[in-house]
C-alpha positions in Angstrom: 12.2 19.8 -12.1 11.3 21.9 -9.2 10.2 20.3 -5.7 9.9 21.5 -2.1 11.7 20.1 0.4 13.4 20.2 3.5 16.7 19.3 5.8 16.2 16.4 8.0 17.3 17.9 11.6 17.3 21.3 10.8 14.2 23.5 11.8 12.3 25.4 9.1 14.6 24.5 6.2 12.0 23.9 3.9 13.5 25.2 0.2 12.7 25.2 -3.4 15.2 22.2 -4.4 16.3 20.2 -8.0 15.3 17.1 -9.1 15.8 15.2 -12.0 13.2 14.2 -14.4 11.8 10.3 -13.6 11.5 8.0 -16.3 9.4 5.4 -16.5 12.6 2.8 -17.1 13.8 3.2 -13.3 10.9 0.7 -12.1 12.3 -2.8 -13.4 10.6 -5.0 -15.6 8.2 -3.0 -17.9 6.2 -2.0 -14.6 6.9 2.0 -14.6 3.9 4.5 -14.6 4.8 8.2 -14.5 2.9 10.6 -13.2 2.3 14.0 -13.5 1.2 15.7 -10.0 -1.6 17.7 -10.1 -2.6 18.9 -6.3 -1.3 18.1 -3.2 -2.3 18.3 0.3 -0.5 19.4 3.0 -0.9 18.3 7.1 0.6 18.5 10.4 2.9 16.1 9.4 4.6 18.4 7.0 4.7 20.9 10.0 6.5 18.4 12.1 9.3 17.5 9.7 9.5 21.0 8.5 10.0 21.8 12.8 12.5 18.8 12.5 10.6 16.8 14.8 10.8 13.7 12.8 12.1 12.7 9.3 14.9 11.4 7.4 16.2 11.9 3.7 16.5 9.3 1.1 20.0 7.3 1.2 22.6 9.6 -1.0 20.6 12.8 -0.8 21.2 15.7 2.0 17.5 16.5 1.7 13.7 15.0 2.0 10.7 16.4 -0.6 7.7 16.5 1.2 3.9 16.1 0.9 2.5 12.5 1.1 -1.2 13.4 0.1 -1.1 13.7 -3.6 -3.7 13.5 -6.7 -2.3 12.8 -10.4 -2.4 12.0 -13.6 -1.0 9.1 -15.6 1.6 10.7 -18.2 3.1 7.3 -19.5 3.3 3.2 -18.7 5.9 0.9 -19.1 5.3 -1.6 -21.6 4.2 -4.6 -19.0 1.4 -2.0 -17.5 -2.3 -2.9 -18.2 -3.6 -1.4 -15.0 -3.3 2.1 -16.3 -3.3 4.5 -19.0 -2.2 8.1 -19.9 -5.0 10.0 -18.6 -5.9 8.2 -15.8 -6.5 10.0 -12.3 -4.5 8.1 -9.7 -3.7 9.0 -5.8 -0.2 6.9 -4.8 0.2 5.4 -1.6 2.6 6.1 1.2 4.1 3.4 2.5 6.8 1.4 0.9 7.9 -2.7 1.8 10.5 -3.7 4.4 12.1 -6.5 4.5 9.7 -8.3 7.2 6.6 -10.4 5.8 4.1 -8.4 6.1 6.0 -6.3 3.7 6.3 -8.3 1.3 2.5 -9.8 1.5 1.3 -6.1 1.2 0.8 -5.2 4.1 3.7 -3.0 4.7 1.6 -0.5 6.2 1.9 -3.3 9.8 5.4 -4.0 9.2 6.7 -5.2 12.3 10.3 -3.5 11.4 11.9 -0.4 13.3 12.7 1.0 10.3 9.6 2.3 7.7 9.8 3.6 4.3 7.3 6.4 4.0 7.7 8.5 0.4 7.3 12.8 1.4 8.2 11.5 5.4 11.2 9.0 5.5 13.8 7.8 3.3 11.6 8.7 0.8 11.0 11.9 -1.9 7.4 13.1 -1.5 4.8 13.9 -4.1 5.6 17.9 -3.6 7.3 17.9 -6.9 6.4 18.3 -10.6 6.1 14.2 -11.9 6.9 11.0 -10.1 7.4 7.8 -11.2 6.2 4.1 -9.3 4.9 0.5 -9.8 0.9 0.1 -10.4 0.8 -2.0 -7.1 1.4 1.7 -5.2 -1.3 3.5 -7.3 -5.1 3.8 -6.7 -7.3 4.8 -10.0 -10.1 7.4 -9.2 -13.0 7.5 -11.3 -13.1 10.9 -13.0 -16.1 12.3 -11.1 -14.2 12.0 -8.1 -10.8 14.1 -9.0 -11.7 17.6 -7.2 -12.1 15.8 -4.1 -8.9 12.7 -4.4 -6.7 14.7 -2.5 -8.8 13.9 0.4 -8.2 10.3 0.2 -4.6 9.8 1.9 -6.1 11.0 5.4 -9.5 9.3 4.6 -7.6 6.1 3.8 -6.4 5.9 7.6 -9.8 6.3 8.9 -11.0 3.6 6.7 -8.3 1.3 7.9 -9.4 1.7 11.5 -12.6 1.6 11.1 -11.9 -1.7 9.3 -9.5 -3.2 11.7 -12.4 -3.0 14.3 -14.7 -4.5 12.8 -12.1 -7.3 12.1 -11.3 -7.5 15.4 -15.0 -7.9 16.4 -15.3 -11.2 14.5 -14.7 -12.6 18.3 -18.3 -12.1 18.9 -19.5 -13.7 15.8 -22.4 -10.7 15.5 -21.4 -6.6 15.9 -23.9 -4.6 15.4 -22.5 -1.4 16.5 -24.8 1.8 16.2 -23.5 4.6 18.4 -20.3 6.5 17.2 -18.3 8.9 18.7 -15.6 11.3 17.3 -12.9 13.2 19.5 -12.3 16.1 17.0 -13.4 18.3 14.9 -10.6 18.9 12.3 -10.0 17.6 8.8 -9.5 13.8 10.4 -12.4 14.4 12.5 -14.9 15.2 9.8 -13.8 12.7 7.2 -14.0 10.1 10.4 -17.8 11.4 10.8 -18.5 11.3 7.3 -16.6 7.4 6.8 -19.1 6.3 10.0 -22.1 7.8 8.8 -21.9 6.7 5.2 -21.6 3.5 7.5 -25.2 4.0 9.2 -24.0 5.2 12.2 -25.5 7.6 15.1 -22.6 9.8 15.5 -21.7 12.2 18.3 -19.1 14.8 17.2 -16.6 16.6 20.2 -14.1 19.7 20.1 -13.1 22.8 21.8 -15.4 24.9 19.4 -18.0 26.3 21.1 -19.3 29.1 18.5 -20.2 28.6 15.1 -17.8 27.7 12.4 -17.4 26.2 9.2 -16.3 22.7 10.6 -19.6 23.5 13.2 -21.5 23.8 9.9 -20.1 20.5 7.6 -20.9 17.9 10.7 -24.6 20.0 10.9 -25.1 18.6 7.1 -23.9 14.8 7.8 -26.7 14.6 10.4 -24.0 14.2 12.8 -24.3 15.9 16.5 -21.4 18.2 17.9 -20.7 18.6 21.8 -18.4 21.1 22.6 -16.7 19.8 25.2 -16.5 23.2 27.6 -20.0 22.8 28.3 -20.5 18.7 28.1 -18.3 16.6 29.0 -17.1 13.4 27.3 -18.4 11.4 30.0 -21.7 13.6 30.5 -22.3 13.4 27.1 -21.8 9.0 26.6 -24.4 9.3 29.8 -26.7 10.9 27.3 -26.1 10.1 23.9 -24.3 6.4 24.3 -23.1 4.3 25.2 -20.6 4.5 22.2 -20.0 0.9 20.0 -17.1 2.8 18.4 -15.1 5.8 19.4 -12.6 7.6 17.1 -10.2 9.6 18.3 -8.6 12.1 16.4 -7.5 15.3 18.7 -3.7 15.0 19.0 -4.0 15.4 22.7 -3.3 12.4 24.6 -5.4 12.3 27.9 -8.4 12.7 25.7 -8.0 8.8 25.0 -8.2 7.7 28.6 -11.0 10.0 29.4 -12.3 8.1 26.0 -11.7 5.0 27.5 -14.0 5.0 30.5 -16.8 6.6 28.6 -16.4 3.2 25.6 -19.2 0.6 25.8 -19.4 -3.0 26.4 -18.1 -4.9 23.7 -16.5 -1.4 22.2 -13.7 -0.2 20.4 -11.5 2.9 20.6 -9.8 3.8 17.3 -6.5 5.9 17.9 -5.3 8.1 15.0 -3.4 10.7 17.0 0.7 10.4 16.6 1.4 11.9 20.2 5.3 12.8 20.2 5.7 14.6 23.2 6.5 13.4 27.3 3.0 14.6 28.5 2.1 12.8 31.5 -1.4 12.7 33.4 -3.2 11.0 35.9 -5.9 8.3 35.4 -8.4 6.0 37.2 -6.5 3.1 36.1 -8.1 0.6 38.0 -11.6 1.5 37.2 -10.2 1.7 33.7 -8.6 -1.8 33.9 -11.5 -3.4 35.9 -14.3 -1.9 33.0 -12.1 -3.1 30.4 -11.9 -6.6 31.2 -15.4 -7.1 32.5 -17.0 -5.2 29.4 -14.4 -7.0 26.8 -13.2 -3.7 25.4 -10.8 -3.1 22.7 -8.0 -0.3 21.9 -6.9 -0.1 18.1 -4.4 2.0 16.5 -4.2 3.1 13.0 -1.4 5.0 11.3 -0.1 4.9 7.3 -2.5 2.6 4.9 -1.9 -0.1 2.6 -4.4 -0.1 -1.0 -7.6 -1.7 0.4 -7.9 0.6 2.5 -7.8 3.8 0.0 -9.8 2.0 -2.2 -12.7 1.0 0.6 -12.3 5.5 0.8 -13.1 5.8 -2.9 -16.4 3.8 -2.0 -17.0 6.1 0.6 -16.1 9.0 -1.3 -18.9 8.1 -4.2 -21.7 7.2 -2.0 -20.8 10.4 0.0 -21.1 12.6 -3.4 -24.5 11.2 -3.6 -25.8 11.7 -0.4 -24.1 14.9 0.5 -23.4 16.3 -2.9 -20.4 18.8 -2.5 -19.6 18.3 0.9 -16.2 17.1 0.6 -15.2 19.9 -1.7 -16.0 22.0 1.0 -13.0 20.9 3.2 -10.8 22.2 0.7 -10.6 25.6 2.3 -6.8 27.4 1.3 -5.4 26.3 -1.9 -2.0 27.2 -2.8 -0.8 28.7 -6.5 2.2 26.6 -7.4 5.4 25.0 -6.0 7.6 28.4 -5.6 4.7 29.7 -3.2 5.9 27.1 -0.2 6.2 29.6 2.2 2.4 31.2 1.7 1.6 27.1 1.9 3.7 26.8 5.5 2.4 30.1 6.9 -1.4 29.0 6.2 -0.7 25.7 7.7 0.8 27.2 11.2 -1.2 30.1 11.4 -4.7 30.0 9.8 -7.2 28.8 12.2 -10.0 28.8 9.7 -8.2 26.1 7.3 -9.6 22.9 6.6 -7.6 21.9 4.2 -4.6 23.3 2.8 -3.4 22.5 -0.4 -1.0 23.0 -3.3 -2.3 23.1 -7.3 0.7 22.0 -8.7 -0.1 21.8 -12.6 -3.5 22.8 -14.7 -5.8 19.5 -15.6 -5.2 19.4 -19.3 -8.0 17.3 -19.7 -10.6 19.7 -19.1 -13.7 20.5 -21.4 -13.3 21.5 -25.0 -14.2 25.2 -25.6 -17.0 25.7 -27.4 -16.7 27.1 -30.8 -16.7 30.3 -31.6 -15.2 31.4 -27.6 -11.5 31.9 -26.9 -9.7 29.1 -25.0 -8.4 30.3 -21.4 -6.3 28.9 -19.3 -8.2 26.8 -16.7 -8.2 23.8 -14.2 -11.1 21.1 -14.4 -10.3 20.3 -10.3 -11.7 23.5 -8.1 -10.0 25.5 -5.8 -13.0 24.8 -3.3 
């Protein structure tokens, strides 16, 4: 079956390769569920390991398939499988166990190992392929009203987990209330951030570079949530007027953002990092007024990167309440889908080059599970998931 993949350590050698059909007898015990892919996201992570930046191919094989965010369908279980059945909608998880213990109490997504196991990044094949096959424990079910919009939930999943490590963190003060949020970014992590904090009752104060209008301008105007561009306000200008921020989520990709982020955080605040910085940028900082505000205001700095099952489940909560409240908003960061496997390049190209995108994403295979025709009208050809 076809997949796209590339060459670990060699810049744009992203191909059209082979791989054999899964079965649901390689997972041991009964416990295989196969799954046929139907759409898959793509990210700046792709970019990076496509640019050779970062990435390494399963043991025995000379290349890595890619793509990590991934909606599906349930083709066939393994005779010890109760969790699922063919015709279920599932999104699989990223992460694999280690050999440390939080691996192996599920939470491999903190393993405290050097060495992660990451399926479509490192040492693992990726979801950009026709069918996969894993263990129910890696698998999340999504209700069928929520399929056109499941590809959404790998990046939202990470959100949710930071989000959720704060407020476990916070358990130090017994009572956190927080009501002011800020978000550093206005991209596809930056809007699902503002949707995840206001399905969460926050006030939230949206930044970016954007200073005209635009689609992304447009989706934060119909959460309720209030954009600063920050050529005109500052970070700091703006926490004067609109904070002081409980919670601050950073998602920009540009590291001096977070210490500018830092002095502008509340007492009793946290900063959420999502940004995977893999550069030798350097810049200078107030770090003793920094330090000093820290202490004395008993401020806190989380990161949050990869995502074990709660966490993509607490998004599918978030994901219904948001199709409630803001029917067809998340469809509408689907923004450039992709026809098919063989058009990778098209798929690369609109992730470097097109500004506008969103979302960019590959329609792999045709839902099959679509209405029946009516009587009396030809059958065409169609898929139940929209393009967006």
């Amino acid at each position: 079956m076809k997949a796209v993949a590339v060459i670990p350590g060699q810049p744009d050698s992203i191909h059209l390769a082979e791989l054999p059909k899964p079965s649901v007898h390689e997972i041991p015990n009964g416990r295989g569920v196969l799954v046929q892919v139907l759409r898959v996201g793509v990210d700046g992570t792709d970019k990076e390991i496509n640019a050779a930046e970062y990435g390494m191919a399963p043991p025995g094989d000379g290349f890595l398939v890619i793509g990590h965010e991934c909606l599906g369908r349930v083709l066939e279980v393994g005779p010890a499988v109760s969790e699922f059945a063919p015709g279920d909608y599932v999104v699989p998880t990223v992460r694999r166990p280690g050999g440390s213990f939080y691996d192996q109490i599920g939470q491999y997504d903190m393993t405290s190992e050097d060495t992660y196991f990451e399926r479509g990044i490192n040492l693992r094949h990726g979801y950009l392929t026709e069918r996969f096959v894993d263990d129910p424990e890696y698998l999340v079910k999504i209700p069928k009203g929520l399929k056109h919009v499941a590809v959404l939930l790998e990046p939202t999943s990470i959100i949710e987990k930071g989000i959720i490590q704060a407020y476990e963190a916070q358990r130090r003060f017994k009572i956190w209330r927080p009501r002011k949020a800020a978000v550093l970014g206005a991209g596809t992590v930056g809007l699902l951030a503002a949707l995840s904090l206001r399905m969460k009752g926050f006030d939230v104060t949206s930044f970016g570079k954007q200073g005209g209008p635009s689609r992304n301008l447009d989706l934060l105007a119909e959460l309720g949530v209030r954009y600063v561009p920050t050529n005109e306000l500052s970070i700091r200008e703006a926490a004067k007027r609109f904070g002081p921020f409980d919670l601050m989520f950073e998602a920009t990709g540009y590291s001096p953002v977070v210490f500018e982020a830092m002095e502008c955080l509340g007492k009793n605040g946290v900063l959420v990092l999502a940004s995977v910085t893999g550069g030798d940028r350097e810049h200078p900082i107030p770090a003793d007024k920094i330090n000093l505000d820290f202490v004395l205001g008993n401020k806190l700095v989380v990161g949050t990167v990869n995502a074990n099952r709660e966490y993509f489940e607490a998004g599918v909560y978030d994901f219904a309440r948001a199709e409630l409240e803001f029917s067809g908003w998340l469809s509408k960061l689907l923004t450039h889908p992709v026809e098919g496997l063989d058009n990778y390049r098209d798929m690369m190209r609109l992730l470097t080059e097109e500004r506008s995108a969103i979302k960019v994403y590959v329609n792999v295979a045709y839902d099959q599970q679509g209405p029946t025709p009516r009587l009396g009208h030809e059958a065409e050809p169609r898929c139940t998931i929209p393009n967006g």
